[in-house]
N, C-alpha and C positions, 0 to 999 in steps of 0.2 A: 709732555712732561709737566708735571703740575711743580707748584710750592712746597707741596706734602711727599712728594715721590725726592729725600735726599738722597738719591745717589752719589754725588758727590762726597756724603758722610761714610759712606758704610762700603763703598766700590776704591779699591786701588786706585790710582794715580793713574798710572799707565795701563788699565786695565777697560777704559772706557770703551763703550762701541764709539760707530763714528755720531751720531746723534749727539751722544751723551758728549762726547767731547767740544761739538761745533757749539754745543748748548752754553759752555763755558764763557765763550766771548759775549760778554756784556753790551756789545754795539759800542763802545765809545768810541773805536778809530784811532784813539791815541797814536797808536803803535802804526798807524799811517804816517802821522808826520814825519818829516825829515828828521835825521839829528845828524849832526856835525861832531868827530871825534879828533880831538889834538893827540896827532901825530907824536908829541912827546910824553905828554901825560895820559892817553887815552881816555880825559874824561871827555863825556858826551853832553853834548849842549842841544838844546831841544829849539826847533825853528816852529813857526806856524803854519808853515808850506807842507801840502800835502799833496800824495799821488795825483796826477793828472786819473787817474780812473776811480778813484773813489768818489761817492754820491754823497755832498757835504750834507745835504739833505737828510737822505737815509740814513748816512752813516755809514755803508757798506760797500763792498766795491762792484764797479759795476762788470767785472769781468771774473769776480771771484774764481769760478772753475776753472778759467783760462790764464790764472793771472803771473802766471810762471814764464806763459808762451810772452807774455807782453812786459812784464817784469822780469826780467833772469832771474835777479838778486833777489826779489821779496822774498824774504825770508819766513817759512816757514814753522810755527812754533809746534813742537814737539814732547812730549813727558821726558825727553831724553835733553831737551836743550832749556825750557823752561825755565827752571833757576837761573842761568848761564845770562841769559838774553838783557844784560845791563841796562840795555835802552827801551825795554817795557815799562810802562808805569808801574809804580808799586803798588797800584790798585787795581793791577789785570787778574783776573780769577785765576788764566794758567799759573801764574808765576807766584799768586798767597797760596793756591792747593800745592802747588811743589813744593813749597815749604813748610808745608803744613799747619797752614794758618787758612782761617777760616775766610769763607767769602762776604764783601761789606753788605752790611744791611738794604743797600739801594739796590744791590745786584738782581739780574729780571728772575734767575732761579731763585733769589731766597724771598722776595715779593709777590711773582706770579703775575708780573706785568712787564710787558717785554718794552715799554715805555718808562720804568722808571730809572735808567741811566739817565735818561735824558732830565727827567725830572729832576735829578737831583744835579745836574750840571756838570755831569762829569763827560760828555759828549765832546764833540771837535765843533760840532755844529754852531755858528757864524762865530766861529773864532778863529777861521782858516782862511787861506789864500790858497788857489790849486797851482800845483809846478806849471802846469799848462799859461797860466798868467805872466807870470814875471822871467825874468835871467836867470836861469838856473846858477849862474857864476856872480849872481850875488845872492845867493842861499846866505850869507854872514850875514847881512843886512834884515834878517827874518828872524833871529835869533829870540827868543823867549826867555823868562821866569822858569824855575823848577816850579812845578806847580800852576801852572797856566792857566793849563783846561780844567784846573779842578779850585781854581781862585776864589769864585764865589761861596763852594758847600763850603770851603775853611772860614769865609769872613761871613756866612751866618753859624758857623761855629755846628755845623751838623758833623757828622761821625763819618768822615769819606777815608 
């Protein structure tokens, strides 16, 4: 898929093959980290601990095809749960096409460089800690900023 081929403009939502759809995720990992949800308010608080299987590196997991068998819970995103998914970033492709808002300019489909998440800072990459490292029963202690992994595009004032 090139830059010029928008499918994403002109194809359904929920109408993708599976290419088209995998093609969505931008590599950032966000939706890897932890979040911690209060029990009475159900808001979600974002940590910087991330899957003992994701490659802080690449960005990606390293068991992706398997990662149901080795994760139960990972949650997989859907055209049917997309919106719903509170604790994506609001800069994940699934979750602005569900709403029908357009994909950010950094994104590797509207570029045509599958390096430019990174470039513009909205990756996880050395801003993480893997659950493999620490207590997982102090996860509170890892708590983050709205806005964490994507810190720096706001404070040079780029369009994230």
């Amino acid at each position: 898929m090139t830059k010029d081929d928008k499918f994403w403009e002109t194809i359904p939502f929920d109408q993708f093959n599976q290419k088209q759809w995998e093609s969505i995720c931008d590599g950032c990992a966000q939706c890897c980290a932890h979040k911690l949800q209060d029990e009475d308010t159900d808001e979600i608080f974002l940590t910087n601990i991330v899957c003992e299987y994701l490659d802080t590196e690449k960005c990606q997991c390293s068991v992706y095809g398997d990662r149901h068998t080795y994760v139960p819970d990972c949650i997989k995103i859907t055209p049917q749960n997309a919106k719903e998914l509170s604790w994506i970033p609001e800069t994940c492709g699934y979750k602005l096409l569900a709403n029908g808002k357009p994909l950010p300019e950094w994104h590797p489909l509207v570029t045509g460089d599958r390096q430019s998440t990174e470039q513009a800072n909205m990756t996880i990459k050395n801003k993480v800690i893997s659950e493999a490292d620490i207590e997982i029963d102090d996860l509170e202690d890892y708590l983050v900023e709205e806005g964490y992994f994507s810190s720096l595009c706001k404070a040079i004032g780029a369009d994230c």
